[in-house]
Each structure stands twice: as C-alpha cells, then as structure tokens.
C-alpha positions as CSV (number, residue, x, y, z in Angstrom):
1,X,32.8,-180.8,134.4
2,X,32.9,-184.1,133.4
3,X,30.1,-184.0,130.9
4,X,31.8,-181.0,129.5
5,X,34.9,-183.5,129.1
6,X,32.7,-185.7,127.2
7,X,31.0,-183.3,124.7
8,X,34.2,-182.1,123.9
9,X,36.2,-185.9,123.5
10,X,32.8,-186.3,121.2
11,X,33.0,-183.0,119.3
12,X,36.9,-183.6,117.9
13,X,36.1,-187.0,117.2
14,X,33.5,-185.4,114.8
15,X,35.7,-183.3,113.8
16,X,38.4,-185.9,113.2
17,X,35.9,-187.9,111.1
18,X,34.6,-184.9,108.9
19,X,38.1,-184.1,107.9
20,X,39.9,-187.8,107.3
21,X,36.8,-188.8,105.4
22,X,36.5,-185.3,103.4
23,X,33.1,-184.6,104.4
24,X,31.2,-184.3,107.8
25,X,29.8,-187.4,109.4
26,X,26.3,-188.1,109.0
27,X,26.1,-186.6,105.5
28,X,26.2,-188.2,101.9
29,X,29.1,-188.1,100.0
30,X,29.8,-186.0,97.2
31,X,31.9,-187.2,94.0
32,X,32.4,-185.0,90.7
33,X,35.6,-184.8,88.3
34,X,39.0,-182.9,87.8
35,X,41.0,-182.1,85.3
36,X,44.6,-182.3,86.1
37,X,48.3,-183.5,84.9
38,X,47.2,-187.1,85.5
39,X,43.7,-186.2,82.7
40,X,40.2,-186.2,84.1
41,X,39.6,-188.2,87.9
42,X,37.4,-188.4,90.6
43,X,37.1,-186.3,93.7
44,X,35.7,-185.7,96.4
45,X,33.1,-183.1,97.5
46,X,36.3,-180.8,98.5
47,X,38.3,-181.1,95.4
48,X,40.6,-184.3,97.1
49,X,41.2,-187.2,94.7
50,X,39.7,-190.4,95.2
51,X,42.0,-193.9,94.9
52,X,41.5,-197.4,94.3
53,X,43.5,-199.7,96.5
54,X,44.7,-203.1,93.9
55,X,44.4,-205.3,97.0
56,X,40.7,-204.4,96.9
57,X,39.5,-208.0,94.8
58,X,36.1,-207.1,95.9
59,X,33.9,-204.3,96.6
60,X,34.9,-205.5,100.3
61,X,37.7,-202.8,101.6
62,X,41.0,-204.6,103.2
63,X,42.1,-201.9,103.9
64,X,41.8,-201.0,107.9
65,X,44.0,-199.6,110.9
66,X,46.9,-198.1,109.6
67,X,46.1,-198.1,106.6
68,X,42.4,-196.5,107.0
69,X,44.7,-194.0,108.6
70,X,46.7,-193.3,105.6
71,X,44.2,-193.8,103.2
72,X,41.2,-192.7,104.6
73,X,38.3,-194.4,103.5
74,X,35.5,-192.2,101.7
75,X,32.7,-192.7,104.0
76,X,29.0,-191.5,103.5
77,X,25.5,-191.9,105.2
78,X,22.2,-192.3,102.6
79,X,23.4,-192.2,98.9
80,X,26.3,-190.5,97.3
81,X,25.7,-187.9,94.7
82,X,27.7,-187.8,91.5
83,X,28.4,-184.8,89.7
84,X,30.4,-183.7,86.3
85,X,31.8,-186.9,84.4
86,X,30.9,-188.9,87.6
87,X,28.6,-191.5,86.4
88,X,25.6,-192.5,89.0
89,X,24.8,-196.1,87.4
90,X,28.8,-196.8,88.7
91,X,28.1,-195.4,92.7
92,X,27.5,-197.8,95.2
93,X,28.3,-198.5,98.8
94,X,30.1,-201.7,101.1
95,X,30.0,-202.1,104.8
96,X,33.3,-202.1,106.7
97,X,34.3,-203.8,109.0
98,X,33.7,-201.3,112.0
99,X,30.0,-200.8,110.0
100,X,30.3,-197.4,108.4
101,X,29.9,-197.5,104.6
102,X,32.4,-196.6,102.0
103,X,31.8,-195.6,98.6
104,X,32.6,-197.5,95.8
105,X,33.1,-196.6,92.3
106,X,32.7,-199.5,89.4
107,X,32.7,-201.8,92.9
108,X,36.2,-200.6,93.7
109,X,36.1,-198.7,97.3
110,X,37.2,-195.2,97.6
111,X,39.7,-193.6,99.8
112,X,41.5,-190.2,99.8
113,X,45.4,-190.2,100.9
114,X,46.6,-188.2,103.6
115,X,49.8,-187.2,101.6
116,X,47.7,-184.8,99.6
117,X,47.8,-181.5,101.1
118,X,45.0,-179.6,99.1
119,X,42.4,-180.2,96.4
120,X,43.5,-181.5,93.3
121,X,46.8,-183.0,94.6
122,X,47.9,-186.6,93.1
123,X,50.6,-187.8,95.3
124,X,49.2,-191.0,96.1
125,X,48.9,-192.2,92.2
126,X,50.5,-195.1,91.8
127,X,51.9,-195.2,95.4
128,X,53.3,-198.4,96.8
129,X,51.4,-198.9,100.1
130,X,50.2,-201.9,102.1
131,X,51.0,-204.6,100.3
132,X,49.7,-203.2,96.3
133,X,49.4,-199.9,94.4
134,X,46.9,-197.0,94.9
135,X,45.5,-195.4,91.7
136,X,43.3,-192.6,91.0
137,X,40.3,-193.0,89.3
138,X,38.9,-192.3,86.1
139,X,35.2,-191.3,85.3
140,X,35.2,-194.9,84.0
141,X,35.7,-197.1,86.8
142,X,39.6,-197.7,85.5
143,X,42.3,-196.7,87.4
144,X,44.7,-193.5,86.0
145,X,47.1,-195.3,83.4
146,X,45.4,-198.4,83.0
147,X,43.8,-199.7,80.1
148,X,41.6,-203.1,81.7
C-alpha cells in the first residue's frame, strides 16, 4: 500500500509539473508564434503566451516561490525547438536555482502566467507583479510595446 502511496504522490507531481510548465517533464520545449490583439508573440508548445519578467537583468531568473507559482517558469530538458517567426539563433537555456532549466529568448527567461485560462490569452501583458512588469514577447527578443 505504501508504495502505491508513493507512485501516486510521484505521478501528480508529474502531472503538476507537465501542466504549470506547459509541457511534460522530461521533454524539450516547444516555442512558435501567434497572432493576436497584442500583434505577433511567442508561445508555447500549447498555444500559452510566453513573458518576460523586467526584474530579469540577466539571463539568471529571480523569479522563484511564489512567483514561479504565478508565473510558471518555461522549463525544458535537451534543446528547445522553435517554430513559425520563432528565431533558433535567439533560444537558449539558464539553470535555476532548484537546477531545472528555463528557456530563454534574446537571454530573457520565459514564463507562462497562470491568469491565462486557454491558448492565446494575454492577461499577464504588462502585469504589475513581484516587484516589475511582465511583457509578452515578440519574435524579436523585445517585449510587446516596446521599442529598445
């Protein structure tokens, strides 16, 4: 019984992972494009859009607990593949701190925001969160309505 306790506790936490990080744990990451109200951004391999987080100086996230909660962090395992307007050259990974690696875009990490309820959703843009704004990205690296 008790090692049926366990395989279950370790299935949900799978599951958990697979569905705050938008893909199933153990895999690489999927990125392609959307076009929405916002113009043309990055998603994720289900359609969820991908944010930068301006407290991110670095490709090193600082964004963790709570937060990581919030604004899960768009984790992988070997590289990420880049479809549509997504452009490979700007893909690359960081360690966190609990040594997973996130994805990172133009060296900003990635996250997805739990506040969006199904693909294509923007309700994080420009979000006020943990001490600096979250922004959606463009297939350039820049974040939606910026111009540096």
């Amino acid at each position: 019984m008790r090692h049926l306790m366990i395989a279950l506790a370790v299935a949900l936490t799978a599951a958990f992972a697979a569905s705050a990080t938008g893909h199933a744990a153990g895999s690489p990451a999927a990125l392609k494009t959307r076009h929405g109200k916002i113009g043309t951004f990055l998603v994720d391999g289900h359609g969820r859009t991908l944010y930068l987080f301006q407290k991110d100086k670095t490709k090193r996230s600082t964004c963790s607990g709570a937060c990581a909660t919030d604004w899960p962090p768009l984790l992988t395992s070997g590289k990420a593949k880049a479809s549509g307007a997504v452009r490979k050259a700007l893909l690359g990974t960081t360690k966190r701190s609990d040594g997973s690696t996130q994805v990172t875009y133009k060296g900003h990490p990635l996250y997805t925001y739990s506040g969006d309820q199904k693909a294509g959703d923007t309700n994080g843009q420009a979000v006020s969160a943990y001490g600096a704004r979250w922004y959606a990205v463009l297939p350039s690296g820049k974040r939606v309505g910026s111009h540096y």
